[in-house]
VMD Tcl script that draws the C-alpha trace (Angstrom):
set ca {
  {-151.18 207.69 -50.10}
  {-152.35 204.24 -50.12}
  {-152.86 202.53 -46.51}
  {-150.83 199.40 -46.03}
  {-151.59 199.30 -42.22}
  {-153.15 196.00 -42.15}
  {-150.87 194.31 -44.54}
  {-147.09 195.78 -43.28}
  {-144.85 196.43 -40.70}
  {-141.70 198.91 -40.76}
  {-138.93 196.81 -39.18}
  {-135.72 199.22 -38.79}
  {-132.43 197.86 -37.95}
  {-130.39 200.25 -35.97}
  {-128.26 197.85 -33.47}
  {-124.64 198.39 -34.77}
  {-122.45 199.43 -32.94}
  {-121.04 201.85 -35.49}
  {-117.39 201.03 -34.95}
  {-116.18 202.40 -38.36}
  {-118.20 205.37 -38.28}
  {-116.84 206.46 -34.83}
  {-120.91 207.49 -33.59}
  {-124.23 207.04 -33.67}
  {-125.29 206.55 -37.15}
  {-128.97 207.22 -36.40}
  {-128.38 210.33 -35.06}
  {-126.46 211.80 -38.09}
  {-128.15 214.61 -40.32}
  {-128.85 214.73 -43.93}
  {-131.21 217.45 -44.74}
  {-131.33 218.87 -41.35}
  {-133.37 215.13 -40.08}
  {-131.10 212.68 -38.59}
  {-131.12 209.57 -40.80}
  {-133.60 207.71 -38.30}
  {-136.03 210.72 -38.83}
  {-135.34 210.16 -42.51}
  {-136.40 206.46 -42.81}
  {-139.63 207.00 -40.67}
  {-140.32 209.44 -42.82}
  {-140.21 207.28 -45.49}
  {-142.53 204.71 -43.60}
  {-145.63 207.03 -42.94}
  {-145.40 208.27 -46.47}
  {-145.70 204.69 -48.12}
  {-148.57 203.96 -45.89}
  {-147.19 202.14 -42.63}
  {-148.34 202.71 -38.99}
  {-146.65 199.80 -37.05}
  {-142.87 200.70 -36.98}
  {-140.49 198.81 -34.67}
  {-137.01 199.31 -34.07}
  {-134.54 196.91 -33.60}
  {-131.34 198.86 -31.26}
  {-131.01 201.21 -28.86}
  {-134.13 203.64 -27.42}
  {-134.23 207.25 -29.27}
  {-136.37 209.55 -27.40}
  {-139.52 211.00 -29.36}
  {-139.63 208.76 -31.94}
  {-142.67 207.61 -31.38}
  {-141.94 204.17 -32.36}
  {-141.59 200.68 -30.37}
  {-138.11 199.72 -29.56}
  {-137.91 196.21 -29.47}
  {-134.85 194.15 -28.11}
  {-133.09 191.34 -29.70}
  {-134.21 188.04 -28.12}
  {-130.93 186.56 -28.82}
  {-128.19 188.62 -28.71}
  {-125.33 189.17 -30.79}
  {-126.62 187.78 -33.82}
  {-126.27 190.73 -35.36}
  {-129.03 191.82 -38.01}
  {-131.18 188.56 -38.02}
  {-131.44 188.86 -34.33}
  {-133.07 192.25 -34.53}
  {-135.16 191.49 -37.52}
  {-136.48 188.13 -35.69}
  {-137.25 189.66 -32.50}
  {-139.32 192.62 -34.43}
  {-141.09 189.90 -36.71}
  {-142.03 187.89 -33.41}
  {-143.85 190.80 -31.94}
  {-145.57 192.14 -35.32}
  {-148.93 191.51 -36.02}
  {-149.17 192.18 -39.94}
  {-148.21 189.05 -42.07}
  {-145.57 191.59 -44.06}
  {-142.47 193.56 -43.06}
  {-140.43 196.32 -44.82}
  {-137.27 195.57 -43.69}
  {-134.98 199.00 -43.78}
  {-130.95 199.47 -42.36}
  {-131.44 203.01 -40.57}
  {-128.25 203.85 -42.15}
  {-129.90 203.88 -45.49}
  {-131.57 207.52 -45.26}
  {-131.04 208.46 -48.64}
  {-132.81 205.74 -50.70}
  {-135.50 206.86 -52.84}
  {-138.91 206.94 -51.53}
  {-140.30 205.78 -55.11}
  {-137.80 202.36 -55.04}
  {-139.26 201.68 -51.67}
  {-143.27 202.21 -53.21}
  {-142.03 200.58 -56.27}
  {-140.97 196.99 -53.93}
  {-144.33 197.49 -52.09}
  {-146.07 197.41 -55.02}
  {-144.55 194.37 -56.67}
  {-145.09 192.38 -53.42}
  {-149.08 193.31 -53.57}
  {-149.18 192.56 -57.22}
  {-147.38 188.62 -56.13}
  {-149.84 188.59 -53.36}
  {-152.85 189.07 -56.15}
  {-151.52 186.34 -58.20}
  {-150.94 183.66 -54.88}
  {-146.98 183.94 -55.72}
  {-145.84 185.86 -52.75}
  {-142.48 184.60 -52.03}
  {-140.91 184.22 -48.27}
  {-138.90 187.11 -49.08}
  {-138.30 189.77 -52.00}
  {-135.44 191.78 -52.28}
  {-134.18 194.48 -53.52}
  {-131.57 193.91 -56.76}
  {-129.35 196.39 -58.32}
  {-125.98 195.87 -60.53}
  {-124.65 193.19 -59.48}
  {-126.07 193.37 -55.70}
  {-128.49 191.78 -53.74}
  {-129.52 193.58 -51.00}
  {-130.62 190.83 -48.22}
  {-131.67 193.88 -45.65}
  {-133.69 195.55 -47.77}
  {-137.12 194.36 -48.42}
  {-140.01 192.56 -47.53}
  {-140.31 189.58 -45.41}
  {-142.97 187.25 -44.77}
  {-143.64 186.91 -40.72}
  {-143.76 182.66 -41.64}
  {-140.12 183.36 -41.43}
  {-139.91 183.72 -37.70}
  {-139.83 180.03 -36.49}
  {-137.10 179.33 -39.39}
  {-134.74 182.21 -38.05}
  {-135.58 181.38 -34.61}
  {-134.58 177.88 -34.96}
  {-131.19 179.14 -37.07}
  {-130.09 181.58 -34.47}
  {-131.16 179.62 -31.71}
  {-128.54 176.32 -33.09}
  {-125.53 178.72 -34.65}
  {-124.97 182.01 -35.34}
  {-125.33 182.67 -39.14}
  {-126.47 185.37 -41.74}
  {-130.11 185.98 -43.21}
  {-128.82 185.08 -46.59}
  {-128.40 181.28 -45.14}
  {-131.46 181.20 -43.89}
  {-133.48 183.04 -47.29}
  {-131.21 180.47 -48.84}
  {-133.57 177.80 -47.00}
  {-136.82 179.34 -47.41}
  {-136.72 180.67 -50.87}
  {-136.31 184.62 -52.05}
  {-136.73 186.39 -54.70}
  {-135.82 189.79 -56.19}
  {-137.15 192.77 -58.12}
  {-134.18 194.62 -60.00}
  {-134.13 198.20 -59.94}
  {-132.13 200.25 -61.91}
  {-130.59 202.63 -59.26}
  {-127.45 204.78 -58.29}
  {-125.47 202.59 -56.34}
  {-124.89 204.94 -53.75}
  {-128.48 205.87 -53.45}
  {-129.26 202.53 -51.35}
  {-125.37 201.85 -50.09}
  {-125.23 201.79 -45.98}
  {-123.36 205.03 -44.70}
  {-120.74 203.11 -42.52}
  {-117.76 204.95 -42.84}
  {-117.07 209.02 -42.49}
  {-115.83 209.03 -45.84}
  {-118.99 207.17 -47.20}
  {-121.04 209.71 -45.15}
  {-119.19 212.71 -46.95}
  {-120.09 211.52 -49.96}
  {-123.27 211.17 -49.34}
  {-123.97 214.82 -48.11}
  {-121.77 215.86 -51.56}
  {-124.55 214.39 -53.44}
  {-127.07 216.55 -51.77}
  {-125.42 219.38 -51.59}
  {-124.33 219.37 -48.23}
  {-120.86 220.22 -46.41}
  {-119.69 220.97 -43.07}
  {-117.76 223.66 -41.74}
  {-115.31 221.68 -41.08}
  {-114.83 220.76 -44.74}
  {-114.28 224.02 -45.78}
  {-110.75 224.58 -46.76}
  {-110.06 221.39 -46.70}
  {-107.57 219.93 -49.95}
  {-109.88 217.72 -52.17}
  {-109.23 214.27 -52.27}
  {-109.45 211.89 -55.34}
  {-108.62 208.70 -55.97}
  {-106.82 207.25 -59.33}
  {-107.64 203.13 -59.01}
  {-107.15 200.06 -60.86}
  {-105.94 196.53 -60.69}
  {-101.96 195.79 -60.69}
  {-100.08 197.40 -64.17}
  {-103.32 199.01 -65.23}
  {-101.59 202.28 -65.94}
  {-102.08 204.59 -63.10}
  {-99.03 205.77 -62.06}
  {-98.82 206.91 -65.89}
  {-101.75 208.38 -66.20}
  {-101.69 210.33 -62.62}
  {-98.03 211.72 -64.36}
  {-100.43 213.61 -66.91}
  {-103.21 214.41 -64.35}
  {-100.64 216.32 -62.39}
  {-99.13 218.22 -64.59}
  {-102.65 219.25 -65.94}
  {-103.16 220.26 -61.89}
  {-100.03 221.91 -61.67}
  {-100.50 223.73 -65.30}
  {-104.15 224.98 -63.97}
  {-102.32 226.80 -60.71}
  {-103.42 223.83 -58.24}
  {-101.43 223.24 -55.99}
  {-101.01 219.47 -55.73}
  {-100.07 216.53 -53.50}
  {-99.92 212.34 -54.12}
  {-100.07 209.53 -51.61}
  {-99.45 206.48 -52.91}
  {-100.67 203.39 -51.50}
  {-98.28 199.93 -51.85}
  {-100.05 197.12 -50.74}
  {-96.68 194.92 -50.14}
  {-93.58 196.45 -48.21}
  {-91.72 198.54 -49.69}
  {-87.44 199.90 -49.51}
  {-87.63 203.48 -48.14}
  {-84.57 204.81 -48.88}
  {-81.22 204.21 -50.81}
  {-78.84 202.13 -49.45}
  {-75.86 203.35 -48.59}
  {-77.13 206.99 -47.31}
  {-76.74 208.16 -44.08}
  {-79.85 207.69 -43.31}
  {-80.38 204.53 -44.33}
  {-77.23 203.70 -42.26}
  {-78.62 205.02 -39.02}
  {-82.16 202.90 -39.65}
  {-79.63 199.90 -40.23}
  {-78.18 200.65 -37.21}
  {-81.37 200.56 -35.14}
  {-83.46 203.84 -35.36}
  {-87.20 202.81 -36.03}
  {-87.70 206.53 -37.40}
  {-84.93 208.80 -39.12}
  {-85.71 212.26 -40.85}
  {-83.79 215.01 -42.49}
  {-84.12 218.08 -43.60}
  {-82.82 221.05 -45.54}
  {-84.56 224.70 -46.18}
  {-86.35 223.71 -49.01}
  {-87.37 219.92 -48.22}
  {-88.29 217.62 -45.62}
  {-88.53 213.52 -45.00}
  {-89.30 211.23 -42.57}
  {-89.11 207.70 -43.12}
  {-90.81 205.28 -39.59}
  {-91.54 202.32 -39.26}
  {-95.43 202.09 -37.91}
  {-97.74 199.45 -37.96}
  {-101.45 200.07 -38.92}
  {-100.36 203.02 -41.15}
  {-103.16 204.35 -42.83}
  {-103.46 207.13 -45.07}
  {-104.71 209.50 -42.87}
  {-101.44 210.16 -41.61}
  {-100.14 211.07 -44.68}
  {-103.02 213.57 -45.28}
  {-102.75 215.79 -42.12}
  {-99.11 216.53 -43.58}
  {-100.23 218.45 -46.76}
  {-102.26 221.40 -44.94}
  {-101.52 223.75 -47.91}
  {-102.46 221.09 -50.79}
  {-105.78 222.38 -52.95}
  {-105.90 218.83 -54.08}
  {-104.34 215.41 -52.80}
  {-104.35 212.84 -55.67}
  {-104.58 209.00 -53.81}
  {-103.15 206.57 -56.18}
  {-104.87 202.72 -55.49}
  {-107.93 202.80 -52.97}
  {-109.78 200.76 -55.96}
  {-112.24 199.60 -52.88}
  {-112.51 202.71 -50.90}
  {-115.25 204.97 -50.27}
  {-113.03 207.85 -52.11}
  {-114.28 209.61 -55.19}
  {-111.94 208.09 -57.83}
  {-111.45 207.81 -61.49}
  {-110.38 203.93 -62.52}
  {-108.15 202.80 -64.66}
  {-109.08 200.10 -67.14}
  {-106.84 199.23 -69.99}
  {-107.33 196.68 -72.56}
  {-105.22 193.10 -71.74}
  {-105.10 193.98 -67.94}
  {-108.45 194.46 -66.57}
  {-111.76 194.21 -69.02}
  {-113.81 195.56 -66.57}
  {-114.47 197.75 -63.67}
  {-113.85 196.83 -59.79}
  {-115.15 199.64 -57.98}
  {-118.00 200.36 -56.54}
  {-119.97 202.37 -58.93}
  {-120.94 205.09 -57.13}
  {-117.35 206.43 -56.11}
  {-116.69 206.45 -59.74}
  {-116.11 210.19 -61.10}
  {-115.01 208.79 -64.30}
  {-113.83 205.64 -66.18}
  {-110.08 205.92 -67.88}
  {-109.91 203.36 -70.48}
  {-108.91 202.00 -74.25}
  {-112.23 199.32 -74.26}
  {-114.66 200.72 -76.54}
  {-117.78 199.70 -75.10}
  {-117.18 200.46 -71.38}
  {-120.21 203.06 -71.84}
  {-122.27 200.25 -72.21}
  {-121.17 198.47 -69.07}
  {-121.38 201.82 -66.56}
  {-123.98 203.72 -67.93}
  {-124.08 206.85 -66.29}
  {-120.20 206.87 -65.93}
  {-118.22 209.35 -67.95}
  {-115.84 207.44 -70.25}
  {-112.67 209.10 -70.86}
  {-109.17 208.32 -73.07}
  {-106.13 207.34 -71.71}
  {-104.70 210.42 -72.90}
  {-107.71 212.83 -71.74}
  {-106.18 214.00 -68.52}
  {-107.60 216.85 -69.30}
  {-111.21 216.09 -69.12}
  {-110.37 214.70 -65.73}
  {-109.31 217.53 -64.75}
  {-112.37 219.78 -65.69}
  {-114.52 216.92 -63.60}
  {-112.14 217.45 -60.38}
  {-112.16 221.36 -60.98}
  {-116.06 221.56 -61.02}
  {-116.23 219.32 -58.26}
  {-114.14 222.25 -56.01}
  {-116.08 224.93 -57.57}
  {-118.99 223.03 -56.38}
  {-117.58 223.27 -52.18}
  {-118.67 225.64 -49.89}
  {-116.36 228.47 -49.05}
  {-116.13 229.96 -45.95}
}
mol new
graphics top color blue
foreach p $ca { graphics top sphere $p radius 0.5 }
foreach p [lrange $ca 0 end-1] q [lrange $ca 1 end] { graphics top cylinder $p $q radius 0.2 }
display resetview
């Protein structure tokens, strides 16, 4: 292990508030380390003594906790206030939400900055690139930055792309997993992750499996989820849909009598029979959450839309409606298309027919075989 102690700093950013996630990201586990053990873990192996954290005291860490100078400027305020207090001219900049990315990406940046520094082209900042992202809170900054944020932050609140923007960056591209540097924000983005090492709760076990079927407007999904179900259903799963409209839509049939008793005033209306149930209410802020908790005996809940969600999803793609995809890469479990060279875009992506429902189906059965039972 080479020693970079005289040349870099660790500056971890850990001040969110973690309103999405519900709790303290840093003190989640992957791997039985939380994900702040994980990322200091990644800092003594590459070589770094002087770690600072920007965000709230942990207790044996070990580390210096540093507060933000000027509050509530979010991550430049925590990465300015570590910077001021550093004494190495370099900083690894790291998210402590970030546990899983790959020790050898993080060597791989050092070592490109030391090979700029040989040649007298060291820039203010280097960052890491990947598809079609630029990740402006990971990597390495230069401490000459401090007077420029300070005098940023101090005039307006803005972001540390504006002020790289000013100074000058540049990248190194690495050909990486999305997921395997995206920030855990979200429970469902934090399921995912432990799915990819082989981790689940107990409190996933038993649990219906959830996957998404996405795409832009008219792309085909509601046709192709027709075939994916009966596919399910022909394979003994027992399977649920919630679709998601992103307009209003009409609830019921006009002239029913239920639709006469909402006309007449009743924000919620259900009926029943002994085979069947429905409710129709009007809520605001539905999310699709509480549609899940009403399928308790589902093996497998099919979500049609979420193109932007965290879910595991196959995407639609057909020719003369989208050309390409718009998820994120890493939820992808598969690409559904009629474009020939999608394989090309997504490598890494399984590339399926419109037609080859069944394939899909083999990917979403391994994927259950693949959860814990208890």
């Amino acid at each position: 292990m080479k020693d970079r102690s005289g040349e870099y700093s660790l500056v971890l950013l850990a001040g969110g508030k973690s309103r999405r996630m519900g709790r303290d990201k840093a003190k989640l586990t992957l791997g039985g380390n939380t994900f702040l053990e994980c990322v200091l873990e990644k800092g003594k192996n590459l070589g770094i003594k002087d770690i600072f954290l920007s965000g709230h005291a942990y207790e044996g860490t070990g580390v210096q906790i540093i507060p933000d100078r000027y509050p509530n400027r979010g991550p430049m305020g925590g990465i300015h206030a570590c910077m001021e207090v550093m004494t190495t001219p370099y900083c690894l900049v790291l998210p402590v939400d970030v546990p899983q990315i790959p020790l050898e990406l993080l060597e791989g940046l050092l070592r490109n900055h030391e090979n700029r520094q040989s040649y007298g082209n060291c820039p203010a900042a280097l960052l890491l690139e990947h598809g079609q992202r630029i990740e402006t809170l990971i990597g390495i900054f230069s401490r000459e930055l401090v007077p420029v944020i300070e005098k940023e932050i101090y005039e307006h609140s803005c972001s540390i792309l504006h002020v790289l923007e000013i100074t000058g960056y540049e990248t190194l591209y690495q050909n990486v997993q999305p997921w395997a540097v995206d920030n855990i924000n979200t429970p469902e983005a934090y399921q995912f992750l432990k799915e990819q090492f082989g981790e689940s709760s107990a409190d996933d076990r038993g649990k219906p499996y959830l996957v998404a079927v996405s795409g832009v407007k008219n792309s085909g999904k509601t046709t192709f989820l027709e075939k994916l179900i009966r596919e399910l259903t022909l394979r003994g799963y027992k399977t649920a849909v919630i679709k998601h409209d992103g307009h209003d839509f009409r609830a019921d049939i006009e002239g029913t009598d239920t639709w006469r008793l909402a006309k007449a005033g009743a924000y919620g209306c259900g009926i029943f029979s002994p085979h069947k149930w429905m409710v129709i209410k009007e809520q605001e802020d539905t999310k699709e959450e509480n549609l899940l908790r009403l399928f308790p005996e589902a093996e497998i809940i099919l979500l049609e839309g979420f193109k932007y969600s965290p879910y595991l999803k196959f995407e639609v793609v057909r020719r003369g409606i989208s050309e390409e995809s718009v998820c994120r890469w890493e939820t992808l479990l598969g690409i559904v298309t009629d474009i020939a060279d999608m394989e090309e875009k997504i490598p890494g992506v399984p590339v399926l027919g419109l037609e080859d429902a069944s394939r899909c189906a083999d990917i979403i059965s391994e994927k259950i075989r693949q959860k814990p039972h208890s």
